[in-house]
C-alpha positions in Angstrom: 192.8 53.9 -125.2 189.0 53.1 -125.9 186.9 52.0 -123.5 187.3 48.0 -124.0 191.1 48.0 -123.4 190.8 50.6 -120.6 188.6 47.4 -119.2 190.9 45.0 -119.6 193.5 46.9 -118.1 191.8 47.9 -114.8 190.6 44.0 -115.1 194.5 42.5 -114.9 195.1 45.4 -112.7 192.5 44.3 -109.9 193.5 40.6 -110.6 197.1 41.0 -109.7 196.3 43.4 -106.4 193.7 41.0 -105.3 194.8 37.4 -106.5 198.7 37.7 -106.8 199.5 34.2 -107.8 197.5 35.5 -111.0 200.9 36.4 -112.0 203.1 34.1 -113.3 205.0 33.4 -110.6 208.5 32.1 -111.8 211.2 33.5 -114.5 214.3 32.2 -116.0 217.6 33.7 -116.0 220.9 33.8 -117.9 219.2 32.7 -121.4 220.0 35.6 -123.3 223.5 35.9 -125.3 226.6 38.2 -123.4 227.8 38.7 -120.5 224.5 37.3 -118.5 224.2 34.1 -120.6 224.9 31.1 -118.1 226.6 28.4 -119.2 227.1 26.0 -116.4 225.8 27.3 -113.1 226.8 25.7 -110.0 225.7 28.2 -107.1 222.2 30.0 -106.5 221.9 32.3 -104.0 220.1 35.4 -102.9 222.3 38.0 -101.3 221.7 40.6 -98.8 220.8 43.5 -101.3 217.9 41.1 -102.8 219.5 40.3 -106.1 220.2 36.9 -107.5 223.7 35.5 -107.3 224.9 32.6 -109.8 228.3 31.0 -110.1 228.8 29.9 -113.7 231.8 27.3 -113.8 232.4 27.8 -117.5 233.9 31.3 -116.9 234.2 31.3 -113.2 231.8 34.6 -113.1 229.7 35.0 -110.2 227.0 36.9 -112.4 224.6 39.0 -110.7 220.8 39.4 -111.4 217.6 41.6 -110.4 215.5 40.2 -108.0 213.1 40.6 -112.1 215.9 38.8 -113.1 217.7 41.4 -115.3 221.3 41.1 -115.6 223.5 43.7 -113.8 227.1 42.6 -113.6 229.3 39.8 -112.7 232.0 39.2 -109.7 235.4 37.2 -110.0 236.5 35.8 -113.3 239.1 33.0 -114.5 242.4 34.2 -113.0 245.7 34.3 -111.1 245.4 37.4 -108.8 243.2 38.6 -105.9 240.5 39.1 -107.1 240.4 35.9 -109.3 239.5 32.6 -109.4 242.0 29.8 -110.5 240.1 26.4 -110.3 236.9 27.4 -111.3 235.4 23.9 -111.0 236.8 24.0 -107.0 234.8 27.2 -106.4 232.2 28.3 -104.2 230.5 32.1 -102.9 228.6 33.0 -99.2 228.0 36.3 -97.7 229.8 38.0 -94.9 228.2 39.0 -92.0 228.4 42.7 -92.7 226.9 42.2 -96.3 230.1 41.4 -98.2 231.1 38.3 -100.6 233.1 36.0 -100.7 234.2 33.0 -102.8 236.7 30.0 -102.0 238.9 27.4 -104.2 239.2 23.8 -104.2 242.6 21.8 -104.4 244.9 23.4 -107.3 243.4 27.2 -106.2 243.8 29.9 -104.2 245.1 29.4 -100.9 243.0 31.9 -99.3 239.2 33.1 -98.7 238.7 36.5 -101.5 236.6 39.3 -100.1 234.6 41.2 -102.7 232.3 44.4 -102.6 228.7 43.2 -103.8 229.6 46.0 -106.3 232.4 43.5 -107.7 235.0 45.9 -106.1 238.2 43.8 -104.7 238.1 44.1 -100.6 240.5 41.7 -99.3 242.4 38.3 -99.6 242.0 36.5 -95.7 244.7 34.3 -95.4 244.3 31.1 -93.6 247.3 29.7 -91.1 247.5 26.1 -92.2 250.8 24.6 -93.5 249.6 21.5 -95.1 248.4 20.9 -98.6 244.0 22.2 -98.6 241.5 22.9 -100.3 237.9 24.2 -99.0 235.0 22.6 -100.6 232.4 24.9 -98.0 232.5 27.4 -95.8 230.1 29.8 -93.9 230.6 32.9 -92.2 230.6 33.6 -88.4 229.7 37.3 -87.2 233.2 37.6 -85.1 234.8 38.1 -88.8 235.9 34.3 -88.7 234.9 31.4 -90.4 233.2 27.5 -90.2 235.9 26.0 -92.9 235.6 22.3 -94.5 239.0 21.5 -95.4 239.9 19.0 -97.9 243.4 17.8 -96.6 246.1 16.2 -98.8 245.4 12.8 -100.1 247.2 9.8 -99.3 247.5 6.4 -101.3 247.3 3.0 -99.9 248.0 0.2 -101.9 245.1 -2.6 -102.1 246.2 -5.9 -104.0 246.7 -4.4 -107.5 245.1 -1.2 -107.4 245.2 2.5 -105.1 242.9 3.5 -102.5 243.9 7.2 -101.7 242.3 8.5 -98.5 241.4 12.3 -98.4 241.1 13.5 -94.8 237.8 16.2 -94.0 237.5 18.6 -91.6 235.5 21.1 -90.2 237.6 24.0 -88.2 236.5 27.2 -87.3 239.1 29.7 -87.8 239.5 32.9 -86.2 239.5 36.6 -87.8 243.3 36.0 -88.0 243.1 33.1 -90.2 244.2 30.8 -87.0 242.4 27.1 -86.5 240.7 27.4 -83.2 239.2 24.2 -82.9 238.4 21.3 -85.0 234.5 20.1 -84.7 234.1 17.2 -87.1 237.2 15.2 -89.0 237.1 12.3 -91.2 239.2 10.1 -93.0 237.6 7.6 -95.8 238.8 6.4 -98.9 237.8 8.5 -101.7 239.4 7.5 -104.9 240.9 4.9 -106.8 243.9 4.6 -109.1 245.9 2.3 -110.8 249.1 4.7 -109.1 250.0 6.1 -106.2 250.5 9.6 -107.9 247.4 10.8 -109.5 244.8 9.7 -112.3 242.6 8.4 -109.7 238.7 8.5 -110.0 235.7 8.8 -107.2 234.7 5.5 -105.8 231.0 5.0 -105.4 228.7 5.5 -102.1 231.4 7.2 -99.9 229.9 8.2 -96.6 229.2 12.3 -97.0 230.3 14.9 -95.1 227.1 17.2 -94.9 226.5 20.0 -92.3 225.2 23.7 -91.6 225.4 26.1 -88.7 222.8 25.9 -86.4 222.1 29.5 -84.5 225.0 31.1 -83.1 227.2 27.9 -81.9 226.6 24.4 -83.1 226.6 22.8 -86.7 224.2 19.6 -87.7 226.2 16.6 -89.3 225.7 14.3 -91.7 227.6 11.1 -92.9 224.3 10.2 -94.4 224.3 6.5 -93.4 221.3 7.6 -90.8 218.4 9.0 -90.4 219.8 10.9 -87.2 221.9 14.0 -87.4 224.4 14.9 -85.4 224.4 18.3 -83.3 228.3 19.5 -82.1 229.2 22.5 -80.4 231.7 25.0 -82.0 234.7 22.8 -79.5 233.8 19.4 -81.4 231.5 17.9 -78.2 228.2 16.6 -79.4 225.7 18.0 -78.0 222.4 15.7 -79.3 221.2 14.1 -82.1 218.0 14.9 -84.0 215.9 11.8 -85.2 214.0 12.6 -88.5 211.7 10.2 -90.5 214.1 9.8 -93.3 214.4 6.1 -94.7 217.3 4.0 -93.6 220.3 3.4 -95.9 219.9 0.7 -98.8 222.9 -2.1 -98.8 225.3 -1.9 -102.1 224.8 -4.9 -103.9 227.0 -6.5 -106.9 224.7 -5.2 -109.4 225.1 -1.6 -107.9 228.6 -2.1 -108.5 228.7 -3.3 -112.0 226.4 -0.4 -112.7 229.1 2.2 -111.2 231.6 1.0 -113.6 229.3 0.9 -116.5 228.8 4.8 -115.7 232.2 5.7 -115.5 232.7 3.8 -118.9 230.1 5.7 -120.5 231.5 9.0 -118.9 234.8 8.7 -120.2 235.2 9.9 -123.2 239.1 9.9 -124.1 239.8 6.0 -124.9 243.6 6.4 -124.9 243.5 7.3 -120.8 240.4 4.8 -120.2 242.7 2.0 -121.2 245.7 3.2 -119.3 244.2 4.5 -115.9 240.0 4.5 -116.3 239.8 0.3 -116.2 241.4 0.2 -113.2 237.5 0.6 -111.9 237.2 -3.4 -113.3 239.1 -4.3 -110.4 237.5 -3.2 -107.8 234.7 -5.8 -107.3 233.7 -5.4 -103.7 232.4 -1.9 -101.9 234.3 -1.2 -98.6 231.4 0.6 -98.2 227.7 -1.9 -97.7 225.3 1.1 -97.3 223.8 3.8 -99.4 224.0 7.5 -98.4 220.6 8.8 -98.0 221.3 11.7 -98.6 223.4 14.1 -100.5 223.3 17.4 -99.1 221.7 19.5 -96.3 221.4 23.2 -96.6 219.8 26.2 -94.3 216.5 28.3 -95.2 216.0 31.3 -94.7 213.4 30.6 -92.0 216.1 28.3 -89.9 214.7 24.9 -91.3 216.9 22.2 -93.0 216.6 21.2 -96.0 217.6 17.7 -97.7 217.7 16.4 -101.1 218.6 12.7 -102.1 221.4 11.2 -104.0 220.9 12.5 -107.2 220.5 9.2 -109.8 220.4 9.5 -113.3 217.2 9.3 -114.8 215.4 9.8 -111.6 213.7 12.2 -109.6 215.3 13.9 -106.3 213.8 13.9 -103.3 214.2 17.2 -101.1 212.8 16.9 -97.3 212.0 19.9 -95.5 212.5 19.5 -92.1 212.7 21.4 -88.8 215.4 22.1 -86.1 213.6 19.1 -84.1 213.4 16.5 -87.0 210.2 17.3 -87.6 209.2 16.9 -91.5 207.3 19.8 -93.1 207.7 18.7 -96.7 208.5 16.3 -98.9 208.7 16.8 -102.6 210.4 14.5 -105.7 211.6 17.0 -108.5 213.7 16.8 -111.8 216.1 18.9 -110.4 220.0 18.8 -109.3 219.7 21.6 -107.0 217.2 24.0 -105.4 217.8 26.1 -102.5 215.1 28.4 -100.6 215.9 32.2 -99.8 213.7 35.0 -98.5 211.8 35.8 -101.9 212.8 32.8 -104.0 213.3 29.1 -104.3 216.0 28.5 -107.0 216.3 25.6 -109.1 218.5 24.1 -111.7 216.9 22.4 -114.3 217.7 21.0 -118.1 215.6 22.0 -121.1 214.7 19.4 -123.9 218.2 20.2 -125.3 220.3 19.5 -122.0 221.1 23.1 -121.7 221.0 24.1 -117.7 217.9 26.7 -116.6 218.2 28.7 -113.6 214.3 29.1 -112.5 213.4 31.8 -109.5 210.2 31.1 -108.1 208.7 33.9 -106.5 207.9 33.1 -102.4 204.0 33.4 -101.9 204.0 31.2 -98.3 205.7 29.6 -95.9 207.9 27.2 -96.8 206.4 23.9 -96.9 203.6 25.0 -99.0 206.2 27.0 -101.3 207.6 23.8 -101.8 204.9 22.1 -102.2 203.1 23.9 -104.8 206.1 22.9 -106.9 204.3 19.6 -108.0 202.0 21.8 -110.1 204.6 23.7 -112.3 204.7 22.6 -115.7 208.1 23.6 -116.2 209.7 21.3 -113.6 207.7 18.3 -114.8 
């Protein structure tokens, strides 16, 4: 090595000791071709062992990264057995208390909660005692072995002049280490979809209250409808405990032209013309909202430092909004990003961006701060503009 590289090496050496976000501080994953390449990712999460967990709906692999973002292996696959997944768009991975995985199914999958080594070794199938038609759309983990479960219930059609409004009843439970309800803390029961019968083919009607929560501690959840800017604490029984007030704006009111630009959407979005005209125009009929507000919000999730994040209804063409927020409705952050999802670990904040193409990125941001100012600096990164 002569002396001038020997420079520059000690040089980027020094730089990176001394001035660390020298470094570039984000990478991508799941671009190169095989096993690793992501297709359609729907879940970003770091797990206990520090590596980077993504569900990729087109093959229903939970595919598993280096926290350097190096592919290793992947968890699950399309499938019938345990082991398995069967609806791959219904599915949805957390980690045990005692450092294990897990993955659930949607309406039209499993029936039970799959148990997987972070290795990808099978552990266990846990059986839930419920004898009505379910699905879970989330779930987190409790450190008794049992479970926080929202359970989508079986949907029921009511008819409405010349069109069907099906109701699909929510609920959270938390369910024992036996697979037994022992309470119920939150249940709702809105219309959902729309149909012109009363035995399928029906499609998501627009600006349905949500159903958005996350563990708080040891024993209590926050909930969301997201038609306020107040959350909701309940105890592990279902009693409410308080409410947290946060400076998040107020619900907009759906107007006509919100309405005519729903079903201009689902128009555009459907593709096969055959079923549009026999079951898609029944949207054209439904020409006043029985809901008048807005959600504010979409989602909530947990940090890794016990605050709440929030991120907006996601609109096409615009920006989303994420709030960071703490346990007392305090705001830490605010941030507008193109992005449909981000979520803040330990070591990383994860996004899910498009490139020019439309193809889905998976970035991992390297933590350098606390929180706020993690998300903050986000502003600045080229890549995310």
């Amino acid at each position: 090595m002569t002396k001038f590289r020997f420079f520059i090496f000690l040089s980027l050496f020094f730089n990176l000791l001394l001035y660390p976000s020298f470094e570039r501080n984000y990478f991508l994953i799941g671009e190169d071709e095989g096993e690793g390449l992501l297709i359609y990712p729907r879940r970003i999460k770091e797990g206990p062992d520090r590596n980077i967990y993504v569900y990729d709906q087109s093959d229903a692999f939970i595919k598993v990264y280096s926290p350097n973002g190096q592919y290793l292996r992947r968890i699950g696959g399309r499938g019938q057995g345990p082991g398995e997944i069967q609806r791959a768009d219904g599915a949805n991975f957390e980690f045990t208390a005692d450092g294990k995985l897990y993955f659930t199914e949607f309406f039209g999958g499993h029936k039970w909660i799959t148990v997987m080594e972070l290795t990808g070794e099978y552990h266990k199938v846990f059986h839930l005692d419920i004898n009505v038609i379910f699905g879970i759309l989330n779930s987190s983990p409790l450190k008794d072995g049992g479970f926080l479960v929202e359970l989508w219930l079986g949907p029921r059609p009511e008819r409405k002049e010349d069109y069907f409004l099906y109701r699909y009843p929510e609920a959270l439970v938390r369910v024992n280490s036996e697979g037994k309800i022992v309470s119920e803390i939150i249940k709702t029961d809105y219309f959902k979809t729309i149909s012109s019968v009363d035995n399928g083919a029906d499609q998501w009607l627009p600006f349905c209250p949500v159903f958005s929560w996350i563990p708080l501690k040891e024993d209590s959840v926050i909930f969301s409808d997201g038609l306020s800017s107040n959350f909701k604490v309940y105890d592990f029984e279902g009693a409410l405990i308080h409410e947290i007030k946060t400076m998040l704006p107020e619900p907009d009111k759906v107007t006509g032209k919100d309405l005519d630009e729903w079903r201009r959407m689902r128009k555009k979005e459907v593709r096969d013309e055959s079923w549009w005209s026999r079951f898609g125009r029944v949207v054209e009929r439904y020409k006043k909202s029985i809901y008048d507000k807005k959600p504010i919000l979409s989602g909530l999730s947990l940090t890794h430092d016990g605050n709440i994040l929030i991120s907006s209804p996601r609109r096409e063409g615009e920006k989303t909004t994420y709030w960071l927020i703490d346990e007392n409705g305090n705001t830490l952050a605010q941030i507008a990003l193109v992005s449909e999802m981000l979520q803040i670990s330990k070591h990383f904040i994860f996004l899910r961006t498009t490139d020019e193409e439309g193809n889905y990125q998976v970035v991992c941001i390297r933590r350098r701060e606390s929180e706020s100012n993690d998300l903050l600096k986000l502003e600045d990164m080229e890549i995310l503009r």
